[in-house]
N, C-alpha and C positions, 0 to 999 in steps of 0.2 A: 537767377541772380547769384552770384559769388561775390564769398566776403574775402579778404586778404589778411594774410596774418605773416609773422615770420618768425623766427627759429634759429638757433647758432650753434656751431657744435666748433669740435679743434679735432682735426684728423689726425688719427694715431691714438689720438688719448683712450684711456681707460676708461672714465667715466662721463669724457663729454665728447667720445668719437662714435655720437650719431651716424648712422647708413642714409643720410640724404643724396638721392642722386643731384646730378648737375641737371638735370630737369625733367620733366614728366614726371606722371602719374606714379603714385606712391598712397601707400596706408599706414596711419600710426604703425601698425603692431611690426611692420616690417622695419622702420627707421629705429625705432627700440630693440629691437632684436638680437638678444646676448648680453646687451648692457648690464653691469651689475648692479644698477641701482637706477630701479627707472623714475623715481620720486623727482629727481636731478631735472630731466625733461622737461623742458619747457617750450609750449606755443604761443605767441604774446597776439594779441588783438591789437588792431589799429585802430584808432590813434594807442600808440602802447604809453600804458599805465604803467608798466615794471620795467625802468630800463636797465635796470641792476641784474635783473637775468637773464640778460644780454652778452655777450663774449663781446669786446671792442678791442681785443688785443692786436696784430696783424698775423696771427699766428691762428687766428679765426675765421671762420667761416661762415655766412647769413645765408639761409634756404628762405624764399618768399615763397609762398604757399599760397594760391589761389582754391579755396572751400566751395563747394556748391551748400546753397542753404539747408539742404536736409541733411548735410553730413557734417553741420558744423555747431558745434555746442562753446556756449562763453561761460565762464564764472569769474566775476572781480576781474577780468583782464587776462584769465589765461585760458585757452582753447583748449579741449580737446575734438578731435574729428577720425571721423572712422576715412578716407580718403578724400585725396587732394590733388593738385598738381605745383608743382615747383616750377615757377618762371622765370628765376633768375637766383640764381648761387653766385657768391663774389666775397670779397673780405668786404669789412663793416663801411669800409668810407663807399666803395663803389657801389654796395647793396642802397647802403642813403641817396646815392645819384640816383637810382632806378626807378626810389618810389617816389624820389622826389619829379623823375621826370614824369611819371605817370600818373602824376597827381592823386597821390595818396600821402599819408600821415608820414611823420619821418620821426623814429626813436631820436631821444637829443638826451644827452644828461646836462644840458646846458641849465642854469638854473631857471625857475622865473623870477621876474620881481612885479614886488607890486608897490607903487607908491601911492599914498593919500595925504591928500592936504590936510587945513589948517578942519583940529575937531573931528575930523574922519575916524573913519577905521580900514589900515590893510592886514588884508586875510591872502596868506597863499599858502599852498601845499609842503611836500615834503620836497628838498635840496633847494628852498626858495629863501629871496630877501624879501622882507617886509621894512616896509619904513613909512611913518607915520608922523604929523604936523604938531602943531602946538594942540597942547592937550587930548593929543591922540592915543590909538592903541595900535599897535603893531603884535600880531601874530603870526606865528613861521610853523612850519612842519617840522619833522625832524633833519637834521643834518643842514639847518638854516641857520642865519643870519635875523634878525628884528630890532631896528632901532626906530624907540620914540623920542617924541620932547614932552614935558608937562603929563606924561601918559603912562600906559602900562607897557611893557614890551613882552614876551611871551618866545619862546624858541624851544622848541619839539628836539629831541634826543640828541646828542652832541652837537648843539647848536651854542651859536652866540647872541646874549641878549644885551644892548646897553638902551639906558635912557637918561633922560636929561631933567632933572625936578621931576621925576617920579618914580614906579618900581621896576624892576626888573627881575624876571624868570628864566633858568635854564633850567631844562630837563638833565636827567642821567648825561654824564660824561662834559657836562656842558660849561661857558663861562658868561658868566654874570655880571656886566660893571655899571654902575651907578656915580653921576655926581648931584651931590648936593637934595638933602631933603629925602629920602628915600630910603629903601629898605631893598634889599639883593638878597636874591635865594637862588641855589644851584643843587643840580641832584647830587647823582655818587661821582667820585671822580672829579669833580667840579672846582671851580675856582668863582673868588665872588668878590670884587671889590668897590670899593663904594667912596664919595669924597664926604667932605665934613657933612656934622650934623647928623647923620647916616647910621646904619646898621646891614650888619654881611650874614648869611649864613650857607652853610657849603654841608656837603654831605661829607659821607665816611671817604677816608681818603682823601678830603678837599683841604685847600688854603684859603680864610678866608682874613680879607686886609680891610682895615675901616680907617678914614683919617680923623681929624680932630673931634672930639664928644661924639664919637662913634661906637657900635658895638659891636664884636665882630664873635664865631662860635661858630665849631665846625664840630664835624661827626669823627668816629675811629681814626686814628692814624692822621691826624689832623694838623693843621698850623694855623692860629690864630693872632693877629695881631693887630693895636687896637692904640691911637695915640688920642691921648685925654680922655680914657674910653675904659671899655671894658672888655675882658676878651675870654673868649671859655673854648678850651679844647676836647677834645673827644681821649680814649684810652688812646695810649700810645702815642699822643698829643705835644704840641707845645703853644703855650700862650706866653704872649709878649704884652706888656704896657708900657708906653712911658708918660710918666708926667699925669698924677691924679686920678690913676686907674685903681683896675680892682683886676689879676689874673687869674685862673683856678684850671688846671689843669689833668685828666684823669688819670686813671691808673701808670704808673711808671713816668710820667712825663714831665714836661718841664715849665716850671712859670716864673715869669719874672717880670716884674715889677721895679722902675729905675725912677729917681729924682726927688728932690728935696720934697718935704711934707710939709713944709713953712706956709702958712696961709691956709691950709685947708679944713674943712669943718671935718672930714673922716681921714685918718691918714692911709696910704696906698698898702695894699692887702695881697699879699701870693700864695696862692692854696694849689700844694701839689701832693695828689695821692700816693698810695704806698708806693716806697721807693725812686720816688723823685724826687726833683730839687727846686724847692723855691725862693727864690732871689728879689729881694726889695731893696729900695733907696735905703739916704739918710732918714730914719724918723718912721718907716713904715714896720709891717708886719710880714713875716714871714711863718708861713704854717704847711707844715712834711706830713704825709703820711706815717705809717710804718715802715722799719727801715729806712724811711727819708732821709733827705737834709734841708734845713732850714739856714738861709744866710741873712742874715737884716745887717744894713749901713747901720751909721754910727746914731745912736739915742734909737736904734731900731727893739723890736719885739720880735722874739724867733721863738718857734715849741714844734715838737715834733712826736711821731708818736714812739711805740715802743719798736728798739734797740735802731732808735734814730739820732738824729746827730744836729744840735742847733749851735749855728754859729752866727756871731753878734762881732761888727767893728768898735773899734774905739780909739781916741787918739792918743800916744801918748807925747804928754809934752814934753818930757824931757830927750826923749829923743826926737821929737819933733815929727812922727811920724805915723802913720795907722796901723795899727797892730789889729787882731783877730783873736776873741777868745772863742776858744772850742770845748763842748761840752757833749757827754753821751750821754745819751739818757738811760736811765737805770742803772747810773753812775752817780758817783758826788751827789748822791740823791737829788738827782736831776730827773722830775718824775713828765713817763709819758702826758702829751698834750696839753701841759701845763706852759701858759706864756710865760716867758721869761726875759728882764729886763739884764742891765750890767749896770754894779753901782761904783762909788768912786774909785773902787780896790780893785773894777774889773772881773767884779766876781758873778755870775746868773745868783741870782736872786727872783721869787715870783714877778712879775708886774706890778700886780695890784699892792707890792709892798711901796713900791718906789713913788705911787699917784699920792 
């Protein structure tokens, strides 16, 4: 009995210009022979599990290789065999006529999918879609697609997760989207957003967006933004709110904080670490690291820390207009970390003088 496998190489090349004859008898150690890196080599088993180490360019070449069973060893999908015979050489599209005429397996990078109904669960592999019914669960391999309703979705390494009233998952490099009722998580790299009610989280390097009473927090080098919500950034970050939020943003980055504080039991709050800027409405809080800058609207509270900078609006009526006092801290004994309010002269003043 002989088993069938096959092989790609690109002629000429350095490192994938395999010695396959055009057909017959042949032994590994002769088709490797000179190569400078023979790790590269690959024999794929049929049905092939790795179509990724495969050449499909037209500048490639497919060896099908017919094994006798005592010369033919499998591991996870890749062969090696001490000799063989080669039955057909061709580029990638003709090689797939061959074994398709001869009724064997054909390499596809075509994806799968898999659907399940209502309560199910779809499971598929890795370059696959999964999609899943009311209150289902969809899971995907890496470099997949997973959409549920009511459920979990789930997507393996740069893949796409969304779902519908429930959560969603992407791996490393991956994007995440949710509406309504649910929580969205994505690896490094990722992206993650989410409709009302909601909450986002994204890894280092991600943006993660949430809509209305939502809460959105991302890793390193991050973008966070969060309406009626809440939003937290990683170093090197920026968190946005508008309207009843709370922003806090890490090392050097930037948070802000927009819209009147009229009606609310806590007024809106911007926390940016050393060297950032944090930016709030009319009535809210603005709070800088070191070095920072602190900006609060008008009846706002701005402090910042040492040889940082709080600046406070105010209007003036006689020129009818909004002016800006500025102040340095460890100046005009304007002491670090210390909130500071404007009283009618426009002057910082502590807070807790003005309550």
């Amino acid at each position: 009995m002989r088993r069938h496998a096959v092989s790609s190489y690109v002629p000429g090349s350095k490192y994938h210009g395999y010695h396959w004859p055009q057909r017959g008898r042949i032994d590994q150690a002769t088709v490797v022979e000179g190569m400078p890196d023979t790790t590269w080599f690959k024999v794929l088993a049929l049905p092939c599990r790795h179509p990724g180490h495969l050449h499909w360019g037209s500048n490639a070449l497919w060896a099908v290789v017919a094994i006798d069973e005592a010369d033919y060893v499998e591991n996870d999908g890749f062969v090696n065999f001490r000799a063989g015979e080669v039955v057909f050489t061709g580029q990638p599209r003709e090689a797939c006529g061959f074994l398709r005429e001869q009724g064997l397996p054909v390499p596809s990078h075509v994806v799968e999918v898999n659907v399940a109904g209502d309560w199910a669960e779809a499971l598929v592999g890795e370059y696959s879609v999964a999609v899943a019914g009311n209150e289902g669960r969809a899971i995907a391999g890496g470099h997949s697609l997973a959409r549920v309703e009511s459920g979990e979705a789930r997507a393996g390494k740069y893949g796409v997760a969304a779902a519908t009233w429930g959560e969603a998952h992407a791996e490393d490099h991956g994007m995440a989207f949710l509406l309504y009722e649910g929580a969205v998580s994505v690896g490094d790299f990722g992206v993650a957003v989410v409709g009302e009610f909601s909450e986002a989280t994204a890894g280092g390097c991600g943006v993660a967006i949430s809509d209305t009473r939502g809460r959105s927090s991302v890793g390193e080098g991050g973008l966070a933004f969060s309406r009626s919500g809440r939003a937290r950034s990683g170093d090197f970050g920026c968190a946005i709110v508008t309207d009843c939020g709370d922003a806090s943003s890490g090392k050097e980055g930037l948070a802000i904080v927009w819209g009147d504080a009229e009606g609310r039991d806590e007024p809106s709050t911007a926390f940016a670490g050393e060297g950032g800027l944090a930016v709030t409405g009319e009535g809210g809080h603005a709070r800088a690291g070191d070095g920072g800058i602190a900006l609060a609207g008008i009846d706002g509270i701005a402090s910042a820390g040492r040889n940082g900078t709080v600046m406070i609006q105010w209007w003036d009526e006689t020129c009818k207009a909004i002016r800006v006092a500025v102040g340095h801290v460890d100046e005009r004994n304007l002491k670090p970390n210390v909130p500071y309010r404007l009283n009618d002269q426009a002057e910082f003043v502590p807070a807790e003088e003005q309550e």
